[in-house]
DSSP file (Angstrom, degrees, kcal/mol; ACC not computed):
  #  RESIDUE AA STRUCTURE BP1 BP2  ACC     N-H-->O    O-->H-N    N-H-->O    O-->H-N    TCO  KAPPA ALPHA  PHI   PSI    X-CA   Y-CA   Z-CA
    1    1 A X     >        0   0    0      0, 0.0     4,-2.4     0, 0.0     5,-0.1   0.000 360.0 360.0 360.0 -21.2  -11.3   19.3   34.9
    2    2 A X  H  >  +     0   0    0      1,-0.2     4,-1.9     2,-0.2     5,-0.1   0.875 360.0  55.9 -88.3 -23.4   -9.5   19.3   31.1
    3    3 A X  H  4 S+     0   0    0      1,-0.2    -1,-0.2     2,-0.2     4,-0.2   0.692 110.9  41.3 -95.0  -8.6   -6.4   19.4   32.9
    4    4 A X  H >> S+     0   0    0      2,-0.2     4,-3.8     3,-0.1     3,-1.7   0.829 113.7  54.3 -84.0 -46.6   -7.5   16.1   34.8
    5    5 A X  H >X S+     0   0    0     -4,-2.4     4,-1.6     1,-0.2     3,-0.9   0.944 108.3  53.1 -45.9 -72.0   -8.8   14.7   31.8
    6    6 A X  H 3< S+     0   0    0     -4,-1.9     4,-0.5     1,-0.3    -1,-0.2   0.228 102.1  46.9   5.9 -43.1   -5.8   15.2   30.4
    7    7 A X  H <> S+     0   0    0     -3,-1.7     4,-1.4    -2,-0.3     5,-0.4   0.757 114.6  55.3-102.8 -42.8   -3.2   13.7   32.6
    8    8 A X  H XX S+     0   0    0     -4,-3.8     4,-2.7    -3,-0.9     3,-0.5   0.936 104.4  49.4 -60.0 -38.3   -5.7   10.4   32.6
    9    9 A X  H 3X S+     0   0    0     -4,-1.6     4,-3.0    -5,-0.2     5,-0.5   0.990 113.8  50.4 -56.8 -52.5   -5.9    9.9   28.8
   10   10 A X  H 3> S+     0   0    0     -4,-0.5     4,-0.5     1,-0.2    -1,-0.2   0.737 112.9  41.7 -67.3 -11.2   -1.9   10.2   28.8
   11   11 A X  H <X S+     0   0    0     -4,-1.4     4,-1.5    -3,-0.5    -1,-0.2   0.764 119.0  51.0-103.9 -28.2   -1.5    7.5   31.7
   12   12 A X  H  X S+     0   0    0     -4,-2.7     4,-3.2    -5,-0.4    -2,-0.2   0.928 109.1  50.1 -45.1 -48.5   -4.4    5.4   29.6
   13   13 A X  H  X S+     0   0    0     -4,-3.0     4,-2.3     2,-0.2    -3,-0.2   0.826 113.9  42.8 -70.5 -47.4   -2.4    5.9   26.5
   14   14 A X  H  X S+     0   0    0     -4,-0.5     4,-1.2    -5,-0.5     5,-0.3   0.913 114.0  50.7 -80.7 -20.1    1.0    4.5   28.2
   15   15 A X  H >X S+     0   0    0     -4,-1.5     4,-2.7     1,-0.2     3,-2.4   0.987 108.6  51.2 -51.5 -64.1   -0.6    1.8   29.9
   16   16 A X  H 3< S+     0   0    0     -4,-3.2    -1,-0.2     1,-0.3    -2,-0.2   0.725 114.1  44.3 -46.5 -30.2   -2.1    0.9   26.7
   17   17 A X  H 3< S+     0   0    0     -4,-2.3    -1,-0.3     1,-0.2     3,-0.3   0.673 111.4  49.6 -84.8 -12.5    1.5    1.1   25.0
   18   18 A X  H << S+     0   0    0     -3,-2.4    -1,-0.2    -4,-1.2    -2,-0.2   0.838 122.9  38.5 -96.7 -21.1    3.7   -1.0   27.8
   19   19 A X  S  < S+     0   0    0     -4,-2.7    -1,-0.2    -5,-0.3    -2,-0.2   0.157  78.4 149.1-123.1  29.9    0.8   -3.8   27.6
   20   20 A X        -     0   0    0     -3,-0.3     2,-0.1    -5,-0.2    -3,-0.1  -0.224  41.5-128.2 -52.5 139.5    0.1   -3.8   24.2
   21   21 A X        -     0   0    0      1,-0.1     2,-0.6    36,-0.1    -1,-0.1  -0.563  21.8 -96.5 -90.8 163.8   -1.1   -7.4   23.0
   22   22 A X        -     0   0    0      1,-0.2    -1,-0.1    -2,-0.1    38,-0.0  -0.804  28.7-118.9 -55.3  80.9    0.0   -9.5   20.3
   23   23 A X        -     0   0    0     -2,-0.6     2,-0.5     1,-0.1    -1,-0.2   0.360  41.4-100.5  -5.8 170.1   -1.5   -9.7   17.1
   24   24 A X        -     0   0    0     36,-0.4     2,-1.4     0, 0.0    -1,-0.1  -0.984  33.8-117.0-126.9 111.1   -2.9  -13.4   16.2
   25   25 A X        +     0   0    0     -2,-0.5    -2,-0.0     1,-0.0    38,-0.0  -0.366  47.2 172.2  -5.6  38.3   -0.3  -15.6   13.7
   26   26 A X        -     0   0    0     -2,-1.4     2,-0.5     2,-0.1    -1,-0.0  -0.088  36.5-113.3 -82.7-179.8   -2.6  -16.3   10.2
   27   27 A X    >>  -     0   0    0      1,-0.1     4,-1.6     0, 0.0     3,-0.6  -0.834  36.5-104.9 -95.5 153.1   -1.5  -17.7    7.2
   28   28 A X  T 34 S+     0   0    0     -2,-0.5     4,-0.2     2,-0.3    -1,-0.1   0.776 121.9  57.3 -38.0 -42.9   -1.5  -15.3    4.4
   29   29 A X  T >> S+     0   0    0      2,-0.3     4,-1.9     1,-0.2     3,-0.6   0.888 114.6  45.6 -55.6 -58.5   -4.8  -16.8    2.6
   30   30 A X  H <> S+     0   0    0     -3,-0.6     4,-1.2     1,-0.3    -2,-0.3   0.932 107.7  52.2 -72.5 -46.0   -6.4  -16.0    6.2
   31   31 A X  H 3< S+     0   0    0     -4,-1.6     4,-0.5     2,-0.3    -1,-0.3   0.302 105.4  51.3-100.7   1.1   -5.3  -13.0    6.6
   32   32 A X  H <> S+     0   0    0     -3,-0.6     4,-2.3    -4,-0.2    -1,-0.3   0.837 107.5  58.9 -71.2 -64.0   -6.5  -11.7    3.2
   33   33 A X  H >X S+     0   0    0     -4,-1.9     3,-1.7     1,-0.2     4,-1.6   0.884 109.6  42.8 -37.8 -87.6   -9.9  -13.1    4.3
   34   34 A X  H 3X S+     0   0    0     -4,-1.2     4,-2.2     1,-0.3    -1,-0.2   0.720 114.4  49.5 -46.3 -38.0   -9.6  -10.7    7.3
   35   35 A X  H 3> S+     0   0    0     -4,-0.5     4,-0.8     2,-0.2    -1,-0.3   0.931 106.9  57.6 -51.2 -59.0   -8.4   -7.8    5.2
   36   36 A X  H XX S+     0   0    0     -4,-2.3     3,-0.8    -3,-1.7     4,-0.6   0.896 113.9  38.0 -59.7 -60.5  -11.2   -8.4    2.8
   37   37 A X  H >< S+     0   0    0     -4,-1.6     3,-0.5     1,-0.3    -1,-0.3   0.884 114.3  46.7 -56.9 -43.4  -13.7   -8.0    5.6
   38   38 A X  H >< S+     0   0    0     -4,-2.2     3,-1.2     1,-0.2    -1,-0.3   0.415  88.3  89.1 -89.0  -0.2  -12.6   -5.7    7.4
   39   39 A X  H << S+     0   0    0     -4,-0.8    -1,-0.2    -3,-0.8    28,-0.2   0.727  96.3  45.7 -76.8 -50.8  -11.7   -3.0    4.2
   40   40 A X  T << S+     0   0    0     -4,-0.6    -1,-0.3    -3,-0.5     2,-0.3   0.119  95.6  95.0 -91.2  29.7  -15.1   -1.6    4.3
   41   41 A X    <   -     0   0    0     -3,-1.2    26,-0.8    24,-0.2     2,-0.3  -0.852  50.8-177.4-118.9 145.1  -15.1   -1.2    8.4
   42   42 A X  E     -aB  67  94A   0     52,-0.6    52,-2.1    -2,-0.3     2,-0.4  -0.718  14.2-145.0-111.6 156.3  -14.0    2.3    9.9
   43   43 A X  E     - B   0  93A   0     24,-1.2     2,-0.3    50,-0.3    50,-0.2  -0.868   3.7-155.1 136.8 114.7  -13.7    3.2   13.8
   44   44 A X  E     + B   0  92A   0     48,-1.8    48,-0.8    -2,-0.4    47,-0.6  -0.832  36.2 137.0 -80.5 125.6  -14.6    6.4   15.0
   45   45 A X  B     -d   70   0B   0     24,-2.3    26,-4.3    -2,-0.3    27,-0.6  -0.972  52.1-112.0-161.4 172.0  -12.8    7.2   18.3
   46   46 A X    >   -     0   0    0     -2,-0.3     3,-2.6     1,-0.2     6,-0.2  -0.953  32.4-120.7-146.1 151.9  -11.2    9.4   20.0
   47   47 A X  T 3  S+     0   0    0      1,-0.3    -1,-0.2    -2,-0.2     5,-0.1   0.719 103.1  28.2 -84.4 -54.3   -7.7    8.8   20.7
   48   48 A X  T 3  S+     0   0    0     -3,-0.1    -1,-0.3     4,-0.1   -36,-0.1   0.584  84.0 129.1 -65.2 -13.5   -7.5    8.7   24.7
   49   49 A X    X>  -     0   0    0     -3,-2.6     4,-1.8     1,-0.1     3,-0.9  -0.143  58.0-133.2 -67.4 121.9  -10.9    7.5   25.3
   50   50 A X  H 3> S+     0   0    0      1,-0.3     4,-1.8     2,-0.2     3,-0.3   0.887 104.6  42.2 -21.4 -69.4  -11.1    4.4   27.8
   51   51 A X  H 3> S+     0   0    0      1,-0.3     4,-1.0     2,-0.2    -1,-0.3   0.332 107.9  58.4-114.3  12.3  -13.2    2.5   26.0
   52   52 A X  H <> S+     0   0    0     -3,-0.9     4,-3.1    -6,-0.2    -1,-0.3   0.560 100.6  60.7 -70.8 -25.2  -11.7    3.1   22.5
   53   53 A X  H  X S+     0   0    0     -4,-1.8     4,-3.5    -3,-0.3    -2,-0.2   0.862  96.1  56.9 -66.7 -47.0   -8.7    1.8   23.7
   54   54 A X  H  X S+     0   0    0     -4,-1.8     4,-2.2     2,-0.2     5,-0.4   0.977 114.5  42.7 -64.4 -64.4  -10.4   -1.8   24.6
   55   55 A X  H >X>S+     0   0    0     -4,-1.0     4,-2.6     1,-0.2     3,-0.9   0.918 114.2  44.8 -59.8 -58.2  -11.5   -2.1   20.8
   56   56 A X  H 3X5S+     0   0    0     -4,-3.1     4,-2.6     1,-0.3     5,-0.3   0.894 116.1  54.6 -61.5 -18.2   -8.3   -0.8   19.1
   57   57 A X  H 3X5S+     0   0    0     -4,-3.5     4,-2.7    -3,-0.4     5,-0.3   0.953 114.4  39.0 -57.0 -54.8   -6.8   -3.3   21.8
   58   58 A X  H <<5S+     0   0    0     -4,-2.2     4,-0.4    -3,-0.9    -1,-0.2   0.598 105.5  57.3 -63.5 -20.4   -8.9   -5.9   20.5
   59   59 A X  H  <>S+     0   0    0     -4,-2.6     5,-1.7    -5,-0.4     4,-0.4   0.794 113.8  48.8 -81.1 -28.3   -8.7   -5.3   16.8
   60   60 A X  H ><<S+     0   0    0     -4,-2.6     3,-5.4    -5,-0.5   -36,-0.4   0.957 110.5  49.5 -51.4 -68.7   -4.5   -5.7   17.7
   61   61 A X  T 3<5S+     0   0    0     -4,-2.7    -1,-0.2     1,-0.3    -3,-0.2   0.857 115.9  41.3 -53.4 -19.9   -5.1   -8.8   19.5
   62   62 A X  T 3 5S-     0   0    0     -4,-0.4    -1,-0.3    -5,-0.3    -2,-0.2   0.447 111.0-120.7-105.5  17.5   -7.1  -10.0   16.7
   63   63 A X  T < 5 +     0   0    0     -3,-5.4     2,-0.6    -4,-0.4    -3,-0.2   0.954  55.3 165.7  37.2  72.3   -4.6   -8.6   13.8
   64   64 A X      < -     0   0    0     -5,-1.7     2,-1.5    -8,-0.1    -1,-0.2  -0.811  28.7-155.3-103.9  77.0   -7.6   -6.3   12.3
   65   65 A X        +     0   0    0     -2,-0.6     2,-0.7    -5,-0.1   -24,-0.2  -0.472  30.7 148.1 -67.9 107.9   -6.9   -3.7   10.1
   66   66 A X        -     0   0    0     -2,-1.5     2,-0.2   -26,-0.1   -24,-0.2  -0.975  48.5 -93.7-132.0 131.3   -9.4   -1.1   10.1
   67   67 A X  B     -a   42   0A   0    -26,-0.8   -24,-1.2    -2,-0.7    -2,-0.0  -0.197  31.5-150.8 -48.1 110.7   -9.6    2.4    9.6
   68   68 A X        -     0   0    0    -26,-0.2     2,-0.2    -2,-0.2   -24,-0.2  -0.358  11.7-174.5 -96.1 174.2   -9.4    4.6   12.4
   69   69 A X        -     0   0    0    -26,-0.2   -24,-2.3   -27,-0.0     2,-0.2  -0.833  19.4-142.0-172.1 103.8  -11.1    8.0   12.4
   70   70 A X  B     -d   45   0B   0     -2,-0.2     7,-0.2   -26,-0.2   -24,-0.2  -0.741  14.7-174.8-106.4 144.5  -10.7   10.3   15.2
   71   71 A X        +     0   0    0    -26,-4.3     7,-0.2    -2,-0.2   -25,-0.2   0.552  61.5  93.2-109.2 -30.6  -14.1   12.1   15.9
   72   72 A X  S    S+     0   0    0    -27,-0.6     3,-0.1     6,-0.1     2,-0.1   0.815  73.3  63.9 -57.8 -53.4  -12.5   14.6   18.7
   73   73 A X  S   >S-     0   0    0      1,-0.1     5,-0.7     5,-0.0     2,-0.0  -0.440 100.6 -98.3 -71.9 157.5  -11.6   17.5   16.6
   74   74 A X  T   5S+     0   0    0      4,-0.1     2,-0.3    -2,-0.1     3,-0.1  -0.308  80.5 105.7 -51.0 124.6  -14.1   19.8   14.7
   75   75 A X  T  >5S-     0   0    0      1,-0.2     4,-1.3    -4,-0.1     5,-0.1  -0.948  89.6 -62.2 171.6-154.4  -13.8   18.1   10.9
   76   76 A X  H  >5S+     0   0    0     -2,-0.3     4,-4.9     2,-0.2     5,-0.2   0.841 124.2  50.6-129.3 -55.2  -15.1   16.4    8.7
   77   77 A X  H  >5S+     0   0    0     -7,-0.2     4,-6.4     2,-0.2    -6,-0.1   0.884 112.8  48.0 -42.5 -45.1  -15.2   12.7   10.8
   78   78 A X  H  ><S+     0   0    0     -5,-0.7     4,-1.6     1,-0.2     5,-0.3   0.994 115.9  51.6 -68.3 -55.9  -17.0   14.4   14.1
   79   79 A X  H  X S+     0   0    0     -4,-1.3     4,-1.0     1,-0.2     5,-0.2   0.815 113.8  37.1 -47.7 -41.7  -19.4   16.0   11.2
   80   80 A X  H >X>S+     0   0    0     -4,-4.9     4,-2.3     3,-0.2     3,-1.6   0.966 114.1  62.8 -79.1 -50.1  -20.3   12.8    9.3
   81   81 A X  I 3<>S+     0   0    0     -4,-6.4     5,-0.7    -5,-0.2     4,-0.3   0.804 115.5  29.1 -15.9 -54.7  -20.4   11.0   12.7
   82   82 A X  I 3<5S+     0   0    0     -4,-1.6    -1,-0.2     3,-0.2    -2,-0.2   0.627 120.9  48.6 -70.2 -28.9  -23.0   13.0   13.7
   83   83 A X  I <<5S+     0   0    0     -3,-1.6    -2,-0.2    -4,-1.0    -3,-0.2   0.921 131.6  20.5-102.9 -58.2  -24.8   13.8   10.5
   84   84 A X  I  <5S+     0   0    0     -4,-2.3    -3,-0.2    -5,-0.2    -2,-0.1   0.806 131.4  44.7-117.0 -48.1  -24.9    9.6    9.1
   85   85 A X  I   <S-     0   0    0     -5,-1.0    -3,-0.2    -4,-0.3    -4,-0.1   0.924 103.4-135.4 -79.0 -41.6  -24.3    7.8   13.0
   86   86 A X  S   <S+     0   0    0     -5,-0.7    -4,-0.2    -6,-0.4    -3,-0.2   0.950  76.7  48.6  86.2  59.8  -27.1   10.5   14.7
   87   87 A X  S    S-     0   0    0     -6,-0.2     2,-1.2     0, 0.0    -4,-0.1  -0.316  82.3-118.8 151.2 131.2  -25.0   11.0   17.5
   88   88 A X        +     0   0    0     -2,-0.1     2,-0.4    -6,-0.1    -6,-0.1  -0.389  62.1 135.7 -82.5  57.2  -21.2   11.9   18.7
   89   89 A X        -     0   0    0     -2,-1.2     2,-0.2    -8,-0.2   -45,-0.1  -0.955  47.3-102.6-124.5 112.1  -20.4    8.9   20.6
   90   90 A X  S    S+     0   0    0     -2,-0.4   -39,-0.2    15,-0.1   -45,-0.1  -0.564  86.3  26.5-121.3 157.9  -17.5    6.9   20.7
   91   91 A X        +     0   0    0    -47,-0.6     2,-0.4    -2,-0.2    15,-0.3   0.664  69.6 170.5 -66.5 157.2  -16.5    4.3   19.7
   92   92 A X  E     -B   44   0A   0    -48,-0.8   -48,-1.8    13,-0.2     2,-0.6  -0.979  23.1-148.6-164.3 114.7  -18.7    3.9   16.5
   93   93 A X  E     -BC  43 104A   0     11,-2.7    11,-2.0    -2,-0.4   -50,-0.3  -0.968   9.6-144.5-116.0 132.1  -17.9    1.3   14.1
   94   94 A X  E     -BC  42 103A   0    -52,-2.1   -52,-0.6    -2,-0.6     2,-0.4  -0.669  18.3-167.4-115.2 127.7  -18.8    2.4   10.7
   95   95 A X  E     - C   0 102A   0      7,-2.3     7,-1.6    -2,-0.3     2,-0.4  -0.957   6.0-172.4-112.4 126.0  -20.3   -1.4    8.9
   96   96 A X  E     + C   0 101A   0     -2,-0.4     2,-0.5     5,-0.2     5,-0.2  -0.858   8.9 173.4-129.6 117.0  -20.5   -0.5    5.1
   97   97 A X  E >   - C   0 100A   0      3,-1.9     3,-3.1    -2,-0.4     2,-1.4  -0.885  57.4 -70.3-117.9  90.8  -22.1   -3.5    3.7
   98   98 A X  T 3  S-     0   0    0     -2,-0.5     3,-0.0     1,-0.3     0, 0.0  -0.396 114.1 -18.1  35.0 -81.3  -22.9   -2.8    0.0
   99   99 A X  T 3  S+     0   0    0     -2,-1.4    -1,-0.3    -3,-0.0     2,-0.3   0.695 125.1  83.5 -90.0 -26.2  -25.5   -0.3    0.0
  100  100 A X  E <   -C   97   0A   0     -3,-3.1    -3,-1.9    -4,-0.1     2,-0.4  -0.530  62.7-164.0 -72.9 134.3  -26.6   -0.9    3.5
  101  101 A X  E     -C   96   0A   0     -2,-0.3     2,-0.4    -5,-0.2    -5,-0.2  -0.942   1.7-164.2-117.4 149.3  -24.3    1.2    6.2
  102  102 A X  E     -C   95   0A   0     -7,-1.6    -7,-2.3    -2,-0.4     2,-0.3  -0.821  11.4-155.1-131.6 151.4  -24.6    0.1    9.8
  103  103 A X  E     -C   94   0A   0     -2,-0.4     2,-0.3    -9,-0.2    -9,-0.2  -0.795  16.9-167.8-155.2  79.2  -23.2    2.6   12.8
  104  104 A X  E     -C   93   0A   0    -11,-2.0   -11,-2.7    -2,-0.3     2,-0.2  -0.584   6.5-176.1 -65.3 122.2  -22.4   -0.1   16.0
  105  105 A X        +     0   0    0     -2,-0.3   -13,-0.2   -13,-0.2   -15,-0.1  -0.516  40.9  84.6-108.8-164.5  -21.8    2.0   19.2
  106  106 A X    >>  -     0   0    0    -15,-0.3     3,-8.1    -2,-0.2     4,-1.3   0.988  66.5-136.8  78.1  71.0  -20.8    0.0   22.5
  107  107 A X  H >> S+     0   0    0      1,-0.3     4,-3.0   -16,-0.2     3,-2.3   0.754 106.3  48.8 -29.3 -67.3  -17.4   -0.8   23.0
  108  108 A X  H 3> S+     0   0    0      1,-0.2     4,-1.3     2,-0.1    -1,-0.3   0.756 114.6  43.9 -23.1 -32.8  -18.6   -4.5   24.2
  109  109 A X  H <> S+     0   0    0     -3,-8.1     4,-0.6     2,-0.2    -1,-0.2   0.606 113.2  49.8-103.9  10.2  -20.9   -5.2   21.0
  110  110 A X  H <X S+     0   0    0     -3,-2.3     4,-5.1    -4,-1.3     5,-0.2   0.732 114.3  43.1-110.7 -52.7  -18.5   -3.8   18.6
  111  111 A X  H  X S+     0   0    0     -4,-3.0     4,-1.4    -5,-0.4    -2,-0.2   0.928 117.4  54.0 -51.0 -44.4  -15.3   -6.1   20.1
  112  112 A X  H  X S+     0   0    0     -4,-1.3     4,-3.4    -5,-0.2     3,-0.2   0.860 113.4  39.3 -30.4 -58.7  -18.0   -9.0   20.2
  113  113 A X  H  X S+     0   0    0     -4,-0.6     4,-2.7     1,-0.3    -2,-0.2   0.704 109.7  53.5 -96.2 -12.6  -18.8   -8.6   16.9
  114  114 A X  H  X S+     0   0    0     -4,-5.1     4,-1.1     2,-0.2    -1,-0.3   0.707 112.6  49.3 -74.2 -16.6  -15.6   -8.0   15.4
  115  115 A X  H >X S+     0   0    0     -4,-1.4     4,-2.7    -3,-0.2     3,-0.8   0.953 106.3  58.7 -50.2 -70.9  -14.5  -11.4   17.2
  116  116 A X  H >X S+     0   0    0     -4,-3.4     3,-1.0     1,-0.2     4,-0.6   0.909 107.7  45.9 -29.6 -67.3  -17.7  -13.1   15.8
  117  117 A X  H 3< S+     0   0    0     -4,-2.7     4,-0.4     1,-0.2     3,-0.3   0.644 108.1  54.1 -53.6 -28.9  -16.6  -12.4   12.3
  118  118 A X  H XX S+     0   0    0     -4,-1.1     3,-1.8    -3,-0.8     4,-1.6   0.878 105.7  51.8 -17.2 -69.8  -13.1  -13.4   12.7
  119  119 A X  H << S+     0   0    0     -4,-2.7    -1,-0.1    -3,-1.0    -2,-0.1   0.419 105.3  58.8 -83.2  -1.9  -13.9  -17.0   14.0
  120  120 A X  T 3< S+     0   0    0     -4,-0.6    -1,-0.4    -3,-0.3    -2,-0.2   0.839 111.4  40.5 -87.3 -32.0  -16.1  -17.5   11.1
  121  121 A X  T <4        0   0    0     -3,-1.8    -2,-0.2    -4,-0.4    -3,-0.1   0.804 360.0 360.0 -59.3 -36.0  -13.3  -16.9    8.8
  122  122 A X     <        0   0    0     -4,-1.6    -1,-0.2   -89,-0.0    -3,-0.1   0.571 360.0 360.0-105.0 360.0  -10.7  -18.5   10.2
C-alpha cells in the first residue's frame, strides 16, 4: 500500500509541475498589499497530498506567498499542528490575526477564502 501511495504522490507531483498555472500580473503597490496579508498566513501540508496540491495551486495562480509547513514528518510542525490545530489534517491554514489564531482545514474553504481576500485588495 506505501509503495502505491507512493508512485501516486510522484505522478500527482509531475502533473502538478507540467501544468503549473500562472501567477496573476499586480502592480507592485498591490502586490505589497497581498504580501502584507498574507505574511502572518502558514499552510500545513504535506507535500504529495491531492488536495494540498489544489491550494498551493491556487495560492500560485493567485501569486500568494505564504509559508509552507510540511506536517508529514515527526517535528516540530506535525507537533504544533496537532497540539494548537487539535488534529493532524491537511491542509491547515494557520490565520494569525493579532492575538486571535485561526486553523482553516478544507481544501475548498481555505482556496475560497484565500480568493475572497485577494479580490478585496485588489
Amino acid at each position: 500500500m506505501k509503495l502505491i501511495r507512493w508512485i501516486l504522490g510522484r505522478i500527482i507531483l509531475i502533473l502538478d509541475f507540467i501544468t503549473a498555472p500562472r501567477g496573476v500580473k499586480r502592480t507592485s503597490e498591490q502586490q505589497a498589499k497581498i504580501d502584507a496579508l498574507t505574511k502572518n498566513m502558514s499552510l500545513y501540508q504535506f507535500h504529495a497530498c491531492p488536495f494540498c496540491v489544489k491550494v498551493r495551486r491556487a495560492m500560485k495562480r493567485n501569486s500568494l506567498c505564504i509559508e509552507l509547513r510540511d506536517a508529514k514528518p515527526e517535528g516540530l510542525h506535525r507537533q504544533t499542528l496537532l497540539e494548537q490545530g487539535g488534529q493532524i489534517k491537511v491542509p491547515c491554514l494557520r490565520i494569525e490575526e493579532g492575538d486571535n489564531v485561526t486553523w482553516m482545514y478544507e481544501s475548498s474553504d481555505i482556496v475560497a477564502y484565500l480568493e475572497k481576500q485577494t479580490a478585496k485588495l485588489v
